[in-house]
PDB file of N, CA, C and O in Angstrom:
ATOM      1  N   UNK A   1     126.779-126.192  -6.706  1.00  0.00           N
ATOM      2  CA  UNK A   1     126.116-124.943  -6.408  1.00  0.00           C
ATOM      3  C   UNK A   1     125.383-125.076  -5.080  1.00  0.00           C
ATOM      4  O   UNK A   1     124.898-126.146  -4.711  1.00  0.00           O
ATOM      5  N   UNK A   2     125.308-123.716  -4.232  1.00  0.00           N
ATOM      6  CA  UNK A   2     124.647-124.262  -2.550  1.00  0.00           C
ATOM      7  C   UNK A   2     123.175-123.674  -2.943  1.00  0.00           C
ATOM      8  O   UNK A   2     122.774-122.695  -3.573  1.00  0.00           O
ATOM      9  N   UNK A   3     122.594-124.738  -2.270  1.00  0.00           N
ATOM     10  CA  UNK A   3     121.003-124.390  -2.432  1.00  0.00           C
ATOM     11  C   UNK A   3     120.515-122.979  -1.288  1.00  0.00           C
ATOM     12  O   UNK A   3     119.477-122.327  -1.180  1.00  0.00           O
ATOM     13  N   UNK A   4     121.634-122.954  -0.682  1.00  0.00           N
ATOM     14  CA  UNK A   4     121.651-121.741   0.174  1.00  0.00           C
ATOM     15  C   UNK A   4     121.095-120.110  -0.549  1.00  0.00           C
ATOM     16  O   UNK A   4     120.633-119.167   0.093  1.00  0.00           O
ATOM     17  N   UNK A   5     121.291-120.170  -1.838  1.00  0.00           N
ATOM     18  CA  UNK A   5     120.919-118.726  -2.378  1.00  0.00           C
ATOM     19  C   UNK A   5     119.995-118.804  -3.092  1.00  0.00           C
ATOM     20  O   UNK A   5     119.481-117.804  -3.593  1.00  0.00           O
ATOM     21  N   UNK A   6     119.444-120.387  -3.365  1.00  0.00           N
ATOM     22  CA  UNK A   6     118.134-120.473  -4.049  1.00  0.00           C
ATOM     23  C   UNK A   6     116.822-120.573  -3.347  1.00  0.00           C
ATOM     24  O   UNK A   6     115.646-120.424  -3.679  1.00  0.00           O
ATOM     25  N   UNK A   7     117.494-120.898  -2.194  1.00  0.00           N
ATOM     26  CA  UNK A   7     116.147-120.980  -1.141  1.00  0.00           C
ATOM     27  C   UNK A   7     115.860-118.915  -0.579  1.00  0.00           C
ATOM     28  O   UNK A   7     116.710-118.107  -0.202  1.00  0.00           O
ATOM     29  N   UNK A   8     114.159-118.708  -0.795  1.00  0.00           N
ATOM     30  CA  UNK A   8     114.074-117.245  -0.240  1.00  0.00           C
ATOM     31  C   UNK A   8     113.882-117.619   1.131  1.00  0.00           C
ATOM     32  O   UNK A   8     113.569-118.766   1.453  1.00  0.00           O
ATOM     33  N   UNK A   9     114.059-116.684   1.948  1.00  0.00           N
ATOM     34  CA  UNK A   9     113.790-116.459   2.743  1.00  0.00           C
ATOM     35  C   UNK A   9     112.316-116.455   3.499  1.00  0.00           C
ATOM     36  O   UNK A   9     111.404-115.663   3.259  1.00  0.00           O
ATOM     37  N   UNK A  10     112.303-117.267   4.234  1.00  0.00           N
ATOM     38  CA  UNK A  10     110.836-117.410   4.658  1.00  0.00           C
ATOM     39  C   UNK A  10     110.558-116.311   5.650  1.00  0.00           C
ATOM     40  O   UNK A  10     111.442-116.079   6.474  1.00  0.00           O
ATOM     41  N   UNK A  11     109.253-115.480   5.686  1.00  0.00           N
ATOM     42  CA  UNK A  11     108.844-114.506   6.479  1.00  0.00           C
ATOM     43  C   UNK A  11     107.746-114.679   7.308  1.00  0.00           C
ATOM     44  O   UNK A  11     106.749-113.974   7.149  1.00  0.00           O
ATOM     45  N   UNK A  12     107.806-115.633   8.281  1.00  0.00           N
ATOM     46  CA  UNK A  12     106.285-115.634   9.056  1.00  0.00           C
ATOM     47  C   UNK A  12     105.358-114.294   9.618  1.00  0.00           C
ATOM     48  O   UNK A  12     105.746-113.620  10.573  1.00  0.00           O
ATOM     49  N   UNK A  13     104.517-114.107   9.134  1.00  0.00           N
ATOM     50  CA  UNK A  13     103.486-113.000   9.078  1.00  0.00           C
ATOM     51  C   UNK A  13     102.254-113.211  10.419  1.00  0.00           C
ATOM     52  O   UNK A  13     101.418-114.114  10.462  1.00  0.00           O
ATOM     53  N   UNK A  14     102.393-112.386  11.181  1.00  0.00           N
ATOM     54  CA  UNK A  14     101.612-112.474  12.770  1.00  0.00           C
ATOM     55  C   UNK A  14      99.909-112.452  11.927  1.00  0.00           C
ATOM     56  O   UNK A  14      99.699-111.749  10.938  1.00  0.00           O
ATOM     57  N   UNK A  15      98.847-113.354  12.560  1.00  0.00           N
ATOM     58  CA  UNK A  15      97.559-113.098  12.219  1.00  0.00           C
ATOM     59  C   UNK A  15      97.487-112.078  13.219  1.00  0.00           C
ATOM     60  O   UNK A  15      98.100-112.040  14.286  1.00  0.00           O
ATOM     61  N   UNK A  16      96.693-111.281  12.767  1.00  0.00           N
ATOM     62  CA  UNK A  16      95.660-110.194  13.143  1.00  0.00           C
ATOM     63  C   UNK A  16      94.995-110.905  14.227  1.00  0.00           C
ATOM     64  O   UNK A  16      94.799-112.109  14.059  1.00  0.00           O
ATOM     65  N   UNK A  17      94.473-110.148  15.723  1.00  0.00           N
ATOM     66  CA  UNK A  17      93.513-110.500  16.600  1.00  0.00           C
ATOM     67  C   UNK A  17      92.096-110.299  16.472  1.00  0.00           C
ATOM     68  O   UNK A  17      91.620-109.203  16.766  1.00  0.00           O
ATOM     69  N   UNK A  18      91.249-111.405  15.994  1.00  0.00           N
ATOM     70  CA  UNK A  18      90.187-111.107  15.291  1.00  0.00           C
ATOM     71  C   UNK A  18      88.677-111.596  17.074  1.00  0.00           C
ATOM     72  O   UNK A  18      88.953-112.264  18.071  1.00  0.00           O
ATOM     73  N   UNK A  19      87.857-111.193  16.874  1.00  0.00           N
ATOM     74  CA  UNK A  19      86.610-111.513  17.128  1.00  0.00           C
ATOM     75  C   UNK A  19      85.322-111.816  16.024  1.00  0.00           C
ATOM     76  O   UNK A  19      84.936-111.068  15.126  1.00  0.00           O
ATOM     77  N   UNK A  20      84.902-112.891  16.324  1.00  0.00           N
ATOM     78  CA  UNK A  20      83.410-112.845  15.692  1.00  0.00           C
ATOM     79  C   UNK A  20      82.501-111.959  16.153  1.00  0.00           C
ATOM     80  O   UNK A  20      82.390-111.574  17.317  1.00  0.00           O
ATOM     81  N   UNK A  21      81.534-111.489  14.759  1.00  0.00           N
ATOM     82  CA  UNK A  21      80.999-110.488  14.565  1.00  0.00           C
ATOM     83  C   UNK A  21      79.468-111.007  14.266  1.00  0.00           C
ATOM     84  O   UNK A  21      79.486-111.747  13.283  1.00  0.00           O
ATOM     85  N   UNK A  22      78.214-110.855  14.784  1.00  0.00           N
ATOM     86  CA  UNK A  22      77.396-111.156  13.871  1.00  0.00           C
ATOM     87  C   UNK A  22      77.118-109.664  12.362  1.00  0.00           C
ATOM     88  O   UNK A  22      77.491-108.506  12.550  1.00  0.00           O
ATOM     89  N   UNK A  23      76.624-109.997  11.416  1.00  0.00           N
ATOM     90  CA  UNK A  23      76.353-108.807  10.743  1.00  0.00           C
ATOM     91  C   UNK A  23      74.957-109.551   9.667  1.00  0.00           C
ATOM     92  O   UNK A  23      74.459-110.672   9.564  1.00  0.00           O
ATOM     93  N   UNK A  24      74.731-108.178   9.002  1.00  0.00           N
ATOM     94  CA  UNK A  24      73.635-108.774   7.915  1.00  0.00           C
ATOM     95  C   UNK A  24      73.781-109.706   6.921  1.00  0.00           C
ATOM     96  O   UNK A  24      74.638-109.377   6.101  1.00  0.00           O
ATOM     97  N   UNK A  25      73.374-110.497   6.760  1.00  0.00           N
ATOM     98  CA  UNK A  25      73.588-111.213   5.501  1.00  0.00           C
ATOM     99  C   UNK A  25      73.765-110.786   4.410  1.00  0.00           C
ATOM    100  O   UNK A  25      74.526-111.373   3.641  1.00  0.00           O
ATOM    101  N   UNK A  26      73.150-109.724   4.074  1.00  0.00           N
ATOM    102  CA  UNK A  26      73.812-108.655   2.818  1.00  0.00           C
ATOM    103  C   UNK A  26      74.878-108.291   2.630  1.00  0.00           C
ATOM    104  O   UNK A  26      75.646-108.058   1.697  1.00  0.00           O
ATOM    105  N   UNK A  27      74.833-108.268   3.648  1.00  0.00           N
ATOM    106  CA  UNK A  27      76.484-107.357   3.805  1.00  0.00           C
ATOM    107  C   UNK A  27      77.694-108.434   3.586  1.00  0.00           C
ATOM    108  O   UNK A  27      78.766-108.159   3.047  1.00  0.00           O
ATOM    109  N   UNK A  28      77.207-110.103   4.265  1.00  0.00           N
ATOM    110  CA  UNK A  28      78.349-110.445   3.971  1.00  0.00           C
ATOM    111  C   UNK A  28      78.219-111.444   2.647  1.00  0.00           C
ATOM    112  O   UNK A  28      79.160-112.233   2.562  1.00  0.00           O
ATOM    113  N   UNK A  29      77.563-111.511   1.960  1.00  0.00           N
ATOM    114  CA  UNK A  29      77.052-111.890   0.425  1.00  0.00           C
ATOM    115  C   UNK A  29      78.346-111.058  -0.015  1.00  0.00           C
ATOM    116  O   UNK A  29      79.515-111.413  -0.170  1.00  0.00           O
ATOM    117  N   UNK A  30      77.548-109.508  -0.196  1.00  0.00           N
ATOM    118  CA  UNK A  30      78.346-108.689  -0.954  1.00  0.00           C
ATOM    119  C   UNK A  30      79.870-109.101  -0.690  1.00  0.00           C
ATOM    120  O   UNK A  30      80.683-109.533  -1.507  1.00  0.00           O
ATOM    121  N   UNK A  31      80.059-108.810   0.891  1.00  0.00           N
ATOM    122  CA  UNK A  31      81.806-108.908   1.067  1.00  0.00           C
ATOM    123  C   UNK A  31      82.328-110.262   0.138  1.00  0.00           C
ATOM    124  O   UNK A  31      83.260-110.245  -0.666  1.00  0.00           O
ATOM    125  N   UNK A  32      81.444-111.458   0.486  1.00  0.00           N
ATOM    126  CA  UNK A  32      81.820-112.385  -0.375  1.00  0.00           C
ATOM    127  C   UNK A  32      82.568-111.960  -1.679  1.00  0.00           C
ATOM    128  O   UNK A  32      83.748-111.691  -1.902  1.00  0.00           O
ATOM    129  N   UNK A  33      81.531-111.997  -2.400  1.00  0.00           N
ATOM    130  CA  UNK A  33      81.369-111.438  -3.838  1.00  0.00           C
ATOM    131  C   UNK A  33      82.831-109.944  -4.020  1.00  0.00           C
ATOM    132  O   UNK A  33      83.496-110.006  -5.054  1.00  0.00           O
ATOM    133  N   UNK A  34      83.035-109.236  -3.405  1.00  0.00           N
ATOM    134  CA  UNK A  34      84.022-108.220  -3.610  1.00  0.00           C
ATOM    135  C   UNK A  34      85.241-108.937  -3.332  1.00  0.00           C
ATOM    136  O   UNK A  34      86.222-108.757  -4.054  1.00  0.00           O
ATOM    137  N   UNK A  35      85.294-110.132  -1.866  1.00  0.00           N
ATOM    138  CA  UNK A  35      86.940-110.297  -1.808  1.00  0.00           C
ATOM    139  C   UNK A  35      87.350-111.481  -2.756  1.00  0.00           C
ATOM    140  O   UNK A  35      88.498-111.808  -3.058  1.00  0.00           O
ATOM    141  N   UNK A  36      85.837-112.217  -3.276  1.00  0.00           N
ATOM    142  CA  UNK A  36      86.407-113.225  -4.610  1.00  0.00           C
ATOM    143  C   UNK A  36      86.841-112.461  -5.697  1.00  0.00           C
ATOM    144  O   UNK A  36      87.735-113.056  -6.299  1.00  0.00           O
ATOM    145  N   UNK A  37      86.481-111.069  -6.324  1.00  0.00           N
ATOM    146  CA  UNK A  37      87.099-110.486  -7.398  1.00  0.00           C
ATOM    147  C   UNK A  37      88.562-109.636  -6.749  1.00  0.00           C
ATOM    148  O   UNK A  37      89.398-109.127  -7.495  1.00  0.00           O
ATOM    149  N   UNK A  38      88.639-109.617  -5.457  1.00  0.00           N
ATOM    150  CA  UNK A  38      89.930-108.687  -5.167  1.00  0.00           C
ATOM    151  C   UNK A  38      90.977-109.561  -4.596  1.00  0.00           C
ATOM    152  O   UNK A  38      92.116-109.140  -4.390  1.00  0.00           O
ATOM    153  N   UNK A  39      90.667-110.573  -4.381  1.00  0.00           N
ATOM    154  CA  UNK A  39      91.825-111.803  -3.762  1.00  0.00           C
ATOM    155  C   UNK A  39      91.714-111.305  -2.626  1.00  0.00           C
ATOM    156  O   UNK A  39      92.702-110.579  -2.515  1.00  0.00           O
ATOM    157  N   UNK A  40      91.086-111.241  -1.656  1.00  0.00           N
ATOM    158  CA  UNK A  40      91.428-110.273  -0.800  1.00  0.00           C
ATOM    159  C   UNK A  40      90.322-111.098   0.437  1.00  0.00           C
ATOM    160  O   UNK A  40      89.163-111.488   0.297  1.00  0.00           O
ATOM    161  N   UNK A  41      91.293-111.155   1.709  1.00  0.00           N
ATOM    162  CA  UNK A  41      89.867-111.823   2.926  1.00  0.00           C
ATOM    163  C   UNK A  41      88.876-110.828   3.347  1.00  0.00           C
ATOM    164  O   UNK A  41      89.036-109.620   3.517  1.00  0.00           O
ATOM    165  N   UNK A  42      87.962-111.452   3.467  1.00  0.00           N
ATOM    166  CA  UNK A  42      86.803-110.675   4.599  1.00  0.00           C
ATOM    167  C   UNK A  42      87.020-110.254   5.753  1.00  0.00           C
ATOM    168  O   UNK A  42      86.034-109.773   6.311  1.00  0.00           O
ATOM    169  N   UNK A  43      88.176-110.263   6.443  1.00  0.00           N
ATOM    170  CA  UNK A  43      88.405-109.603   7.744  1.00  0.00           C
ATOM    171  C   UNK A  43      89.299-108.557   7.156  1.00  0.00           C
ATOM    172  O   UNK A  43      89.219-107.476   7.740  1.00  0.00           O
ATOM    173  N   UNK A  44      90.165-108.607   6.107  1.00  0.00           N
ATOM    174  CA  UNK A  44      91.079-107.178   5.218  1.00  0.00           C
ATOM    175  C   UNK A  44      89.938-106.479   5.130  1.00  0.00           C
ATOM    176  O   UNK A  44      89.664-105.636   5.984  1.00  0.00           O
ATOM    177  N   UNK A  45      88.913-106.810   3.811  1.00  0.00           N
ATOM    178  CA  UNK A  45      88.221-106.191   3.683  1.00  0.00           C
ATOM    179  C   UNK A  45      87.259-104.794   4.567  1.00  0.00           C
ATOM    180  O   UNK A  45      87.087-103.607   4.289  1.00  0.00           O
ATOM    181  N   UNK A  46      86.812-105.657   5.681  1.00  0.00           N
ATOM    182  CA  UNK A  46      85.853-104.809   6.089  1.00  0.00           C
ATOM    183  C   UNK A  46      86.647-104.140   7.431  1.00  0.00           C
ATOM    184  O   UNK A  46      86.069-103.228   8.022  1.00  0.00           O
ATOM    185  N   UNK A  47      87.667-104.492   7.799  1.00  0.00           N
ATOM    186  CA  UNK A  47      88.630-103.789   8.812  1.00  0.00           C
ATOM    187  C   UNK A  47      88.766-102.480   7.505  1.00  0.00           C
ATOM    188  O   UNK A  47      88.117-101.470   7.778  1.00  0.00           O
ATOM    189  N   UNK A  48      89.409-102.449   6.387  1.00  0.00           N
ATOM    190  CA  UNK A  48      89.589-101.629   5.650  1.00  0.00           C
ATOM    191  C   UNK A  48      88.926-100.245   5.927  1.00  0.00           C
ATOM    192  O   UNK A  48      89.233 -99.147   6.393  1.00  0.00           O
ATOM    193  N   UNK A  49      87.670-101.001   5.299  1.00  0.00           N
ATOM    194  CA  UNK A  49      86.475-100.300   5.169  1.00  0.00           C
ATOM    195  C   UNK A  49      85.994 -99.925   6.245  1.00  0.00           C
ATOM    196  O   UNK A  49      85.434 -98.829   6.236  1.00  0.00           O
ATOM    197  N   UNK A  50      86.035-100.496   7.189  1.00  0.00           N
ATOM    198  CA  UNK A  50      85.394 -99.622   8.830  1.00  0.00           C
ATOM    199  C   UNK A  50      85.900 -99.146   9.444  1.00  0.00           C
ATOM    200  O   UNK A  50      85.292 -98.461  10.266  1.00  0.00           O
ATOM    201  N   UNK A  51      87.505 -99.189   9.466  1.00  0.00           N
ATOM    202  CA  UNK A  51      88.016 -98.469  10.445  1.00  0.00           C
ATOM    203  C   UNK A  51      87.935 -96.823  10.281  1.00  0.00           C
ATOM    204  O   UNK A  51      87.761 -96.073  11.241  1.00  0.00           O
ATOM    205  N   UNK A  52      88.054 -96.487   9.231  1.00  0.00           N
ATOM    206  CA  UNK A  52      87.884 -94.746   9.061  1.00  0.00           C
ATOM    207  C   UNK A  52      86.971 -94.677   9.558  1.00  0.00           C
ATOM    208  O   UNK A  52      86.962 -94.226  10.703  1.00  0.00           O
ATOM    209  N   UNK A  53      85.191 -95.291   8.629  1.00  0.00           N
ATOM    210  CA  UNK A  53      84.413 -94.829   9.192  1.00  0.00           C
ATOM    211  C   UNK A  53      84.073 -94.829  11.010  1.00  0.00           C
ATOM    212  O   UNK A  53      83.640 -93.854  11.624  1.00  0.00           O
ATOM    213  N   UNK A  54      84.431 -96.296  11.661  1.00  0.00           N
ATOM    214  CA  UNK A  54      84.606 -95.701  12.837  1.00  0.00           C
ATOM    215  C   UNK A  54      85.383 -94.681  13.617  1.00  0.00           C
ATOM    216  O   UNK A  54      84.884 -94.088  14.574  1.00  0.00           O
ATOM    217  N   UNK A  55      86.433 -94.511  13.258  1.00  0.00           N
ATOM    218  CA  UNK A  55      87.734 -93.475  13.962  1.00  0.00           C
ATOM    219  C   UNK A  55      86.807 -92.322  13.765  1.00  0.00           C
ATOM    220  O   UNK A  55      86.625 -91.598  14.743  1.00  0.00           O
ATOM    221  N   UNK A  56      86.256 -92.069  12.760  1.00  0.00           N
ATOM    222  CA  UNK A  56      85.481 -90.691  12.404  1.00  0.00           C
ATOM    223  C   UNK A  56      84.452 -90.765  13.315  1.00  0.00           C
ATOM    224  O   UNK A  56      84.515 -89.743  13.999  1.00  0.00           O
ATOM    225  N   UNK A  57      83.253 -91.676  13.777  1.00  0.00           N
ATOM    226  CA  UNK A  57      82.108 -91.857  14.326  1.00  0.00           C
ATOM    227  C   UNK A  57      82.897 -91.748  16.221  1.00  0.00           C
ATOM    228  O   UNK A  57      82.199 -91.208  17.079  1.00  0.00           O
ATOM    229  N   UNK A  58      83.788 -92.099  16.470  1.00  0.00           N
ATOM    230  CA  UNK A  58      84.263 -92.283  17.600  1.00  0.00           C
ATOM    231  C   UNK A  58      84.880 -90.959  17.925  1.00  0.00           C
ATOM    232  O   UNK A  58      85.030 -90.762  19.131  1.00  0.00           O
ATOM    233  N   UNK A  59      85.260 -90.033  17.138  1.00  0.00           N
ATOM    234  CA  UNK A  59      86.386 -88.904  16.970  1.00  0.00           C
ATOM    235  C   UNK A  59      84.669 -87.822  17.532  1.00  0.00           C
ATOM    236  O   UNK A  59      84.644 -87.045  18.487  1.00  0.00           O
ATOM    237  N   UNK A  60      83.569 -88.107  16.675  1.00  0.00           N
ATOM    238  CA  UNK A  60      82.195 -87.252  16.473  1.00  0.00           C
ATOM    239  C   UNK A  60      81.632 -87.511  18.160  1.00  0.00           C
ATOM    240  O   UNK A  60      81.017 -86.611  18.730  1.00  0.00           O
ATOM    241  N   UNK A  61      81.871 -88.590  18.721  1.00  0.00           N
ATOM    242  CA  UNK A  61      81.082 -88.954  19.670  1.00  0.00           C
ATOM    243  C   UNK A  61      82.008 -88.574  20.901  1.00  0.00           C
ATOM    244  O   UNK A  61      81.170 -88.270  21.751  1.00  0.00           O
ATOM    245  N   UNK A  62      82.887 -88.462  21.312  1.00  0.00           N
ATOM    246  CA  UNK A  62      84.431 -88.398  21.931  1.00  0.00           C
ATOM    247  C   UNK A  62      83.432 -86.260  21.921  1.00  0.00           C
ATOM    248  O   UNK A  62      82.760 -85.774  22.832  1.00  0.00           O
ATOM    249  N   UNK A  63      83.700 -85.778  20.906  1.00  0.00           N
ATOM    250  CA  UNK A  63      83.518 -84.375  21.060  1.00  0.00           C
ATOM    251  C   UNK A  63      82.034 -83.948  21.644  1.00  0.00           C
ATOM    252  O   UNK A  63      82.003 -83.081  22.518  1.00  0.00           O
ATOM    253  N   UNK A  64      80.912 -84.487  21.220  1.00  0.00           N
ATOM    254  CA  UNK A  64      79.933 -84.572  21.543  1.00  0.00           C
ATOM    255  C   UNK A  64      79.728 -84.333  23.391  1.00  0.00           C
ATOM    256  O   UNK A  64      79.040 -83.507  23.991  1.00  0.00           O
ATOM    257  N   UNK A  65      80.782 -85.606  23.999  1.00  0.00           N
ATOM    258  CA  UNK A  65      80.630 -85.793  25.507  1.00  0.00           C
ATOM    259  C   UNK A  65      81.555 -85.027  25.940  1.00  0.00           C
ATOM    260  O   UNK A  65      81.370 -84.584  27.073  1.00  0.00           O
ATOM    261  N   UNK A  66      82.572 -84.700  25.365  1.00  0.00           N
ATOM    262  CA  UNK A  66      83.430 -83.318  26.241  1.00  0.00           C
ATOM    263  C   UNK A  66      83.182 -82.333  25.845  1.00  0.00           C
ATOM    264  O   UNK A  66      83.557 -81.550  26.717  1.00  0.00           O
ATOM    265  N   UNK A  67      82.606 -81.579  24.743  1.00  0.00           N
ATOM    266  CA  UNK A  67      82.146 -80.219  24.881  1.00  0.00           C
ATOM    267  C   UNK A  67      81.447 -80.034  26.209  1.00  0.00           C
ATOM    268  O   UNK A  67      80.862 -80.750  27.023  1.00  0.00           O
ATOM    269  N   UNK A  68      81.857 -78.382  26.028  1.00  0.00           N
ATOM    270  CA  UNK A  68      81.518 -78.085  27.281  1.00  0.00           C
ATOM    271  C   UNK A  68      80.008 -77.700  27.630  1.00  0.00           C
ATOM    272  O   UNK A  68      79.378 -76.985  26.851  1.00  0.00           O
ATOM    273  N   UNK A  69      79.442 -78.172  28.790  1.00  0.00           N
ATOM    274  CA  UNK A  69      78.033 -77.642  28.547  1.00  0.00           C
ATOM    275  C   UNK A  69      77.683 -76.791  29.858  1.00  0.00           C
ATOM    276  O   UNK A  69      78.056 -76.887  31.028  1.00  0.00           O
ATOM    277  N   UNK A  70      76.742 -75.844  29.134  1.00  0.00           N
ATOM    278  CA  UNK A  70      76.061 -74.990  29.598  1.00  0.00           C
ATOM    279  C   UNK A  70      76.141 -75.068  31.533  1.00  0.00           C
ATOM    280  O   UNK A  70      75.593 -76.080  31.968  1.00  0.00           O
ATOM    281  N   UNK A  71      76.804 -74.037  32.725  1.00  0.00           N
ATOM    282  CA  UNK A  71      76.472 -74.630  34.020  1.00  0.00           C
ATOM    283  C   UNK A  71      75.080 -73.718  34.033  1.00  0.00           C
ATOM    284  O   UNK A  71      74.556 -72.727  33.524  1.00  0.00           O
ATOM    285  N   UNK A  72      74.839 -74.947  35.135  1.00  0.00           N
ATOM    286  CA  UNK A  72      73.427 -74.092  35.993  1.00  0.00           C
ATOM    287  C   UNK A  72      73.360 -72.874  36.254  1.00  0.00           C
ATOM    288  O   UNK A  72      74.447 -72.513  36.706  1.00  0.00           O
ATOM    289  N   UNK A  73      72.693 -72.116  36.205  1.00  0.00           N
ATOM    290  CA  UNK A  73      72.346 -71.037  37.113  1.00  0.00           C
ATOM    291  C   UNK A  73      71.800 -71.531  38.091  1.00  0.00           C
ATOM    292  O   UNK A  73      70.945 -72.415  38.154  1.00  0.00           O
ATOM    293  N   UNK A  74      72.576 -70.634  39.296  1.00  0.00           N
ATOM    294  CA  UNK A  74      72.051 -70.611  40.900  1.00  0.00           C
ATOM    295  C   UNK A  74      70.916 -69.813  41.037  1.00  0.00           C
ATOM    296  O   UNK A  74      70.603 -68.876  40.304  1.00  0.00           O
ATOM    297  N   UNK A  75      70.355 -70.203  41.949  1.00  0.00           N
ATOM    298  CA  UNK A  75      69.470 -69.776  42.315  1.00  0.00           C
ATOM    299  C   UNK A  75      69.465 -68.467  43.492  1.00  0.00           C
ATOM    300  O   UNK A  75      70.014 -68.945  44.485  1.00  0.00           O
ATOM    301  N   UNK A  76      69.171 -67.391  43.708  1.00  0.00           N
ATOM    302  CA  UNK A  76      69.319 -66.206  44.864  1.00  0.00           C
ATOM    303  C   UNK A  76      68.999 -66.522  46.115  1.00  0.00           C
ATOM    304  O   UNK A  76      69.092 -65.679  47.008  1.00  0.00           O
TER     305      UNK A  76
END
């Protein structure tokens, strides 16, 4: 029998481009504590979790500086 159809296929998986972050210690307790019950890393995790809320905070701030504002009135 060829070991050819028993072997799977290996899939090398690219890491993510990460930076260090400082953050609160609370925050990363908790993350602790959530990615030991979800199997899950601390950079999944809180990329998860922040990216909406930033896209949303960036989407709010983005409109903020291009609305249009008010021109001067000239003077006579």
């Amino acid at each position: 029998m060829s070991t050819d159809l028993m072997e799977a296929p290996t899939m090398t998986a690219e890491k993510p481009k990460t930076l260090s972050v400082k953050l609160h210690m609370d925050v990363i307790e908790s993350a602790r504590i959530v990615t030991a019950y979800k199997n899950e890393t601390m950079t999944d995790l809180l990329s998860d979790l922040l990216r909406p809320a930033l896209a949303r905070l960036e989407r709010e701030e983005v409109a903020k500086r291009t609305a249009e504002k008010p021109k001067p009135k000239r003077k006579p």
